[in-house]
N, C-alpha and C positions, 0 to 999 in steps of 0.2 A: 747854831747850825745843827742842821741833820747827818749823822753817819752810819754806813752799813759797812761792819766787820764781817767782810764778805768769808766765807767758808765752804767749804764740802759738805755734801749730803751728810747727815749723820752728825755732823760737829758741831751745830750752830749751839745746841745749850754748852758745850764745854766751853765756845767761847765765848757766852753770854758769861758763864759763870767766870771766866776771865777777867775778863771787863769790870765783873761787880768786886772782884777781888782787888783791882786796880781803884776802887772808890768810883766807877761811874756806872750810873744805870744805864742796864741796858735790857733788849725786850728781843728772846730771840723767834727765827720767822725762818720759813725757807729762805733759804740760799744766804741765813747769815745772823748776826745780831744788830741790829738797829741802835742807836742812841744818841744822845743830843748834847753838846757841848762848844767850845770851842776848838779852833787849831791845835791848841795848846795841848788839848784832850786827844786829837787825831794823833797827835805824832808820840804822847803816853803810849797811846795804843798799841804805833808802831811798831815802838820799841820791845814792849815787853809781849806784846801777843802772839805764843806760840802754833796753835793751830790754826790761827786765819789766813786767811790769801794775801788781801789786801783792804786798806782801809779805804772810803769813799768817801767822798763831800756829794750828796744828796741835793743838787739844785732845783730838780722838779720832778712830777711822778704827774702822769694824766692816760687818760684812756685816749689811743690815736686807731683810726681805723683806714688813714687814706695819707698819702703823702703829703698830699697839701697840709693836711689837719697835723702832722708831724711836724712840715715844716715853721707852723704858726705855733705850735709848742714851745719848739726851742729859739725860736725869733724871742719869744716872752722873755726868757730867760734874763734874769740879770750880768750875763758873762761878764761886762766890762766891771762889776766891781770886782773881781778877783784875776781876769788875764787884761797885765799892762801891753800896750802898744806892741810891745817886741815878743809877745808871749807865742811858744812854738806849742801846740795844742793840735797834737794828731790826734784822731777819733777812730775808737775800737769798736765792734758793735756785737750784738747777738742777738737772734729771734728766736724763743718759742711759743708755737702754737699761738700764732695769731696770723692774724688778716694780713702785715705787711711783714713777711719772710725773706728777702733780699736782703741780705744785711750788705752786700756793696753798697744799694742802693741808699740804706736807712743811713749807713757813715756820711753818703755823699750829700744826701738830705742834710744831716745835720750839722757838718761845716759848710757850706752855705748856707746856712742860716747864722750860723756860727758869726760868720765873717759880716754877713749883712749886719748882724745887729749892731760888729765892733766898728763896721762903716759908720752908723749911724750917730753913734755917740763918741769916739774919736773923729769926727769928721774927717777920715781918712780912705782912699781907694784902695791902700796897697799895705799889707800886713807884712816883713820884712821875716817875723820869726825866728830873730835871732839870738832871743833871749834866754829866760826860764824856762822848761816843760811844766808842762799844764794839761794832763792826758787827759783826756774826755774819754766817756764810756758812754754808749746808747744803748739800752736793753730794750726789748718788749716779750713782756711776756705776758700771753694772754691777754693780750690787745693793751696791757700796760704798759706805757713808756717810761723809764725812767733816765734819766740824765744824771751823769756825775764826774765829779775830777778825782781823779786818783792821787791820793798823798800819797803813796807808798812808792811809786815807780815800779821799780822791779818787785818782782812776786815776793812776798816775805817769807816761805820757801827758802830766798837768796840770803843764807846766813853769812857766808863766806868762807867757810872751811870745807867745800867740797865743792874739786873746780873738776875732779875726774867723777865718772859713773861708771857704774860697773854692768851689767845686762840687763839688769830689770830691776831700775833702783826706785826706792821707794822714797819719794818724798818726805823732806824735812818735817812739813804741817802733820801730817799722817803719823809718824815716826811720832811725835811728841803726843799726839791724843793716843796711842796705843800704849807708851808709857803711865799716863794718867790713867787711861781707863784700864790696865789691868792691876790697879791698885798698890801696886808697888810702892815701900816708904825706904827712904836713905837707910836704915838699918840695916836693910836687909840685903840680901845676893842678888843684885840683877846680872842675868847672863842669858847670851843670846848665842843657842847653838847655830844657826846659820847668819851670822855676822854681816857677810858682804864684805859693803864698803863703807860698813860701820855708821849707819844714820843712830839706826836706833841704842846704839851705845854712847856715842854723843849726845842725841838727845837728854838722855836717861841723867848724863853728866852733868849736864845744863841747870835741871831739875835739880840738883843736889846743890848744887853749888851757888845755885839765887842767883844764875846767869841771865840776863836778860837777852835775848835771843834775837835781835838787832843791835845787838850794844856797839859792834865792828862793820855797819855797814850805815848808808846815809842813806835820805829818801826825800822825795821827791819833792816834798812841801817845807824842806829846808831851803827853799832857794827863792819860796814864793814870796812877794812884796806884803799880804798878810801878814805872815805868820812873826811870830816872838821870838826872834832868835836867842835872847836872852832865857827868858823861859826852856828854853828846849836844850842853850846848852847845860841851862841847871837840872833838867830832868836827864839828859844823859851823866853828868857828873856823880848825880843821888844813884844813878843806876850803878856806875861803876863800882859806887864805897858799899853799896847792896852785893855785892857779886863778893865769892868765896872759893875763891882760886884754890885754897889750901884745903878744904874740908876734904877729911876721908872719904875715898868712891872704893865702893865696894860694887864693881861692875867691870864685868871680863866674859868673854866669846870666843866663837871657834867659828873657822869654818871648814869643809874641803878642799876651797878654791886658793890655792895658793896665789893667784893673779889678783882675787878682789882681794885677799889677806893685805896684798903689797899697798893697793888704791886704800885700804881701812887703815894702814898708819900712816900712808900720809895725810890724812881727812884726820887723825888725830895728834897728827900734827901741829895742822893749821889750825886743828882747836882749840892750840893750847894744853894738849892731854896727852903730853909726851911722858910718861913712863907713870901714867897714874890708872891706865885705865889696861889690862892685858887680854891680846889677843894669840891664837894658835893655829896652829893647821891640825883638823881631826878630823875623823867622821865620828859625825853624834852618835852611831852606834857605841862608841870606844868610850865615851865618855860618861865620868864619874866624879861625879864634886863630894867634899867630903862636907861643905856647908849640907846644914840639914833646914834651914826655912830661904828658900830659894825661890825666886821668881823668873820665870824662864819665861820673854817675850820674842817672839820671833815672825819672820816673814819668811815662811819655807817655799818653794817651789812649787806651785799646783795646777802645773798641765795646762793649764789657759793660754798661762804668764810666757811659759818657757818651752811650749812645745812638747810636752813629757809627760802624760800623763802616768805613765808605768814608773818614770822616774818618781812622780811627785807622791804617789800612791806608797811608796817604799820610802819614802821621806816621812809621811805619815804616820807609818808603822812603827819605823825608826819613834820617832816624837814619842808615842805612844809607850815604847818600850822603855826612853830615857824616864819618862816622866814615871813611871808604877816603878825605876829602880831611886826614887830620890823620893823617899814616902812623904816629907814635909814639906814640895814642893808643890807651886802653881804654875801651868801651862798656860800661855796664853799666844793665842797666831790668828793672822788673819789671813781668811784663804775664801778663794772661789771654789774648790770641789766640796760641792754639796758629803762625797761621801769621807770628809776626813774623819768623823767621829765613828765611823766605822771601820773605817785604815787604822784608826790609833787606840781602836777597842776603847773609847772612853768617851764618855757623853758629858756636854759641853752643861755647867753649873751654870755660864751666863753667855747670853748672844747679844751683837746687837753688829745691824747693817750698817757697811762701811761702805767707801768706794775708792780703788785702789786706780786712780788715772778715773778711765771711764768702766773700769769693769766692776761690776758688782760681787762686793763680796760678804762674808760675815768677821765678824770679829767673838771667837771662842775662849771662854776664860775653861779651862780642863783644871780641878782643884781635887787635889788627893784628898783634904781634907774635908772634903763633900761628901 
């Protein structure tokens, strides 16, 4: 079988490189990493794949330029070897930039054809849909069509320790690649002067400790008549005795906000990171670590997000000024004001484009040691 470890702009090689880390090849592409396996390899995936969206089952990819020709697409489709009789199989869709851009219309296209084809070969009129989910997804883009079922269900994003949000919270997937990519290793100090409601000090946590970042949630292709339950509770079991609850974290935050401070222990609560990981109420001005190789990742406020440009522009400065008082530290934030590197007087060692929801942003590594 074919699979796309769907992702965000920007992310698709950290989670190819994922994938290859987990023993499977993979080939990354926009909007993701591709790779070939079984089930058994889907729900690997699931489990341990930190910055992906969602895993896909790839049942067909064709150039459609007319409804009809859509709907004779996924007429072809094999459906009925993978959704049994009772199968509940609602259909998501997306268009870009092609010829058929309705996406009501491309969903409603492709459950009926859906249903036509499961008429066919259950010789049956009336689908009941009381069973399994079995999500279906219709893309086109660029007059591509692809079709696919989602093992994952819920977004993989959905770790489970974070049931409250705070103003402008920043997803789990995102949280976990800004860890990786500012290089950070378990030895060292990670701390994050504007905390929240603590993603990315969990994150960071996870990372240390060989947590597998599904390991407390279930998905969607554990229910399917496919799949190897056996297998999959062996690979959640390997994943358990792999996790290191007890390893030293040297990872602690601040923020101003006394309201997201209260939403950050309980999210590190529910992670499991009761009295391992420390948080405070400060302003980053005030603040003075006496660790001297320090990695400060953060997602500060920048005008777009929250309204505040004058605010976020003095958050920058602030950054700017903690980071030249802690000489053997690394800065690293991801922001949409083109002018943080000049709010924080310090020019960015490494860049590279992220995207925070839909807004685009960069991702700045600021290294004293540069």
């Amino acid at each position: 079988m074919e699979f796309m470890a769907a992702a965000a702009f920007g992310l698709e090689g950290l989670v190819k490189q994922e994938l290859l880390d987990l023993g499977i090849k993979a080939q990354a592409e926009q909007g993701g990493a591709r790779f070939e396996g079984d089930l058994t390899d889907a729900f690997k995936a699931n489990l341990h794949l930190a910055c992906a969206d969602r895993v896909l089952l790839i049942l067909g990819e064709q150039k459609v330029t007319s409804f009809e020709g859509l709907f004779d697409f996924v007429l072809s489709l094999p459906f009925e070897r993978h959704l049994p009789r009772d199968a509940i199989f609602p259909v998501s869709g997306n268009c870009v930039r092609s010829q058929l851009m309705s996406v009501r219309d491309c969903q409603a296209i492709t459950k009926k054809a859906i249903v036509e084809r499961l008429k066919r070969k259950y010789r049956a009129n009336w689908f009941p849909e009381t069973g399994s989910l079995y999500p279906v997804n219709i893309t086109l883009h660029r007059d591509i069509a692809r079709v696919t079922l989602d093992t994952s269900g819920d977004a993989l994003n959905k770790r489970g320790y974070r049931t409250w949000v705070g103003e402008a919270p920043l997803r789990e997937t995102l949280a976990a690649a800004m860890v990786r990519l500012s290089g950070w290793t378990p030895e060292q100090m990670f701390y994050d002067p504007c905390c929240g409601t603590g993603t990315l000090l969990i994150e960071a946590a996870y990372l240390a400790q060989n947590r597998a970042p599904g390991l407390n949630r279930g998905f969607a292709m554990e229910a399917w008549q496919l799949t190897d339950q056996a297998a999959c509770k062996a690979l959640r079991k390997e994943a358990r005795a792999l996790h290191r609850p007890e390893a030293p974290l040297q990872i602690a935050g601040s923020d101003i906000d006394q309201e997201a401070l209260t939403l950050c222990k309980k999210h590190l609560h529910q992670a499991g990171l009761n009295n391992k990981i420390t948080v405070q109420q400060m302003d980053l001005r005030n603040l003075r670590l006496e660790d001297t190789d320090i990695c400060f990742v953060t997602n500060p406020p920048y005008g777009e997000r929250l309204g505040d440009r004058k605010k976020a522009a003095q958050v920058a400065a602030s950054l700017g000024r903690m980071l030249a008082a802690h000489p053997g530290a690394r800065l690293c934030v991801i922001t949409a004001d083109p002018a943080f590197e000049a709010q924080a007087k310090k020019r960015a060692a490494r860049r590279r484009r992220l995207y925070n929801g839909r807004l685009e942003c960069e991702f700045l590594v600021l290294d004293n040691k540069d």
